[in-house]
N, C-alpha and C positions, 0 to 999 in steps of 0.2 A: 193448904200448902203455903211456904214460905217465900219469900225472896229475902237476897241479901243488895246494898247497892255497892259497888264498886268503885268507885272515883277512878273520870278516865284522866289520864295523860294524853299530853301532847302528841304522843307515838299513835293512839288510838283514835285520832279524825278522822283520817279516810276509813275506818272501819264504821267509826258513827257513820258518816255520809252515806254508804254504801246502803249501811241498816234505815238508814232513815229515807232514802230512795226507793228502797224496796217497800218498806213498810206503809209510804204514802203513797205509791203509786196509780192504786186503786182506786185512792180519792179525789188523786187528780184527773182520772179517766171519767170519772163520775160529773166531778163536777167544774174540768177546764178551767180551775184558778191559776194559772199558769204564772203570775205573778206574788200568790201569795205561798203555793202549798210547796210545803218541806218537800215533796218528792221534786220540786222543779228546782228548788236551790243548789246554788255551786260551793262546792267544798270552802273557798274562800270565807263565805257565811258564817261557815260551823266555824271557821281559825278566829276569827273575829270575833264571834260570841265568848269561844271559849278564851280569849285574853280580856274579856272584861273583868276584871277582879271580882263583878259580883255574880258570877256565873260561874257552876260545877254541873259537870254534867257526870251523868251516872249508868254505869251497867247495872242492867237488872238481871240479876243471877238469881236463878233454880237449879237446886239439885247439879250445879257445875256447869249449867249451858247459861252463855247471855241469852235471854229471851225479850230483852229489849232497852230500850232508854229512856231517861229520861233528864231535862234540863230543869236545874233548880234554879231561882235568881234572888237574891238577896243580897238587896244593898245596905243593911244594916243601918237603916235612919230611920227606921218607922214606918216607914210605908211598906204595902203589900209584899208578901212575897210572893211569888212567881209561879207555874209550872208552865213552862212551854219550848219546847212540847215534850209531848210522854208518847210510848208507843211502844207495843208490845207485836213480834213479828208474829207474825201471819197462822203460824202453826203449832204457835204457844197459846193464840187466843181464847178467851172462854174459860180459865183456867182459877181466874182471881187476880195474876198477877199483876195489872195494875192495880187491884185496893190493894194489893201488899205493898207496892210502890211509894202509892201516896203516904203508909201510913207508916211507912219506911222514914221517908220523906222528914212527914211530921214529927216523928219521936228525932230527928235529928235537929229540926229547924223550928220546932214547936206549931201547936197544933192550930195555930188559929191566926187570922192575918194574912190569908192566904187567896188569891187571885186566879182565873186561867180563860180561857176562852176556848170556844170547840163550834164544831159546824149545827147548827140549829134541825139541819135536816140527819144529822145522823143519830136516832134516837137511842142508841144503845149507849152512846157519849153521855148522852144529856143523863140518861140513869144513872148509869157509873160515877158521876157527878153528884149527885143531887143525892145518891145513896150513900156516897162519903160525907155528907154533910155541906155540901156546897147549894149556894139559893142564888138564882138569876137576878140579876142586878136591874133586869128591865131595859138594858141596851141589848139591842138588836143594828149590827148593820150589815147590809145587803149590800154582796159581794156581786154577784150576777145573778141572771135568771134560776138558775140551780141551786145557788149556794147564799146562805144567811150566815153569820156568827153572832154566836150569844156569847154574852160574860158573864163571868158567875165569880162570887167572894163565899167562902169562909171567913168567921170571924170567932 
């Protein structure tokens, strides 16, 4: 199954926000990162990210439903480009639609050169990752007792 990405507008944050509250909120129950995880952030965040010049953020469209987002970052100087974050709601999961995403992504922004980070104990990340072609970089940093993040590059 496919996805399409959508490029949001301005008009479309509070709805990012809302999806992306909902959509972490389970992680932040899990694992009380109360300062880093997207489900604790204030919409101000999202306005912020999204007037960096090198940030687009994107609907992830199926068959006409959003089923989720995701932030691409690309500063066009050479260095890494970005995913973070990506997320697909709750009841679309299990579907593909983040490899669609990514690879959505990459035929837009090209396929290699690419950076993200994800939580170390959520192992179904780490696959999703590592089966797109992404390899852990070897940092690890420990967020609290429940929560690690690893980094990972495509190249």
């Amino acid at each position: 199954m496919s996805v399409t990405l959508r490029k949001a507008e301005r008009a479309d944050l509070q709805k990012i926000w809302e999806m992306q509250v909902e959509a972490f909120k389970g992680l932040l129950e899990v694992y009380q990162d109360y300062d880093m995880s997207p489900a604790a952030e204030s919409i101000d965040k999202i306005v912020a990210r999204f007037e960096q010049p090198w940030t687009t953020y994107f609907f992830i469209e199926a068959e006409g439903t959003e089923v989720g987002v995701v932030r691409a970052i690309d500063k066009k100087d050479g260095s890494r480009k970005r995913i973070s974050p990506i997320w697909i709601m709750k009841e679309f999961r299990g579907k593909g639609y983040a490899q669609d995403a990514i690879r959505a992504l990459e035929a837009l922004y090209g396929a290699d050169n690419w950076c993200l980070d994800t939580i170390l104990q959520e192992k179904g990340n780490c696959h999703l990752y590592e089966k797109m072609g992404y390899h852990q970089t070897g940092r690890i940093d420990n967020i609290n007792e429940r929560m690690d993040i690893v980094y990972y590059e495509k190249d």
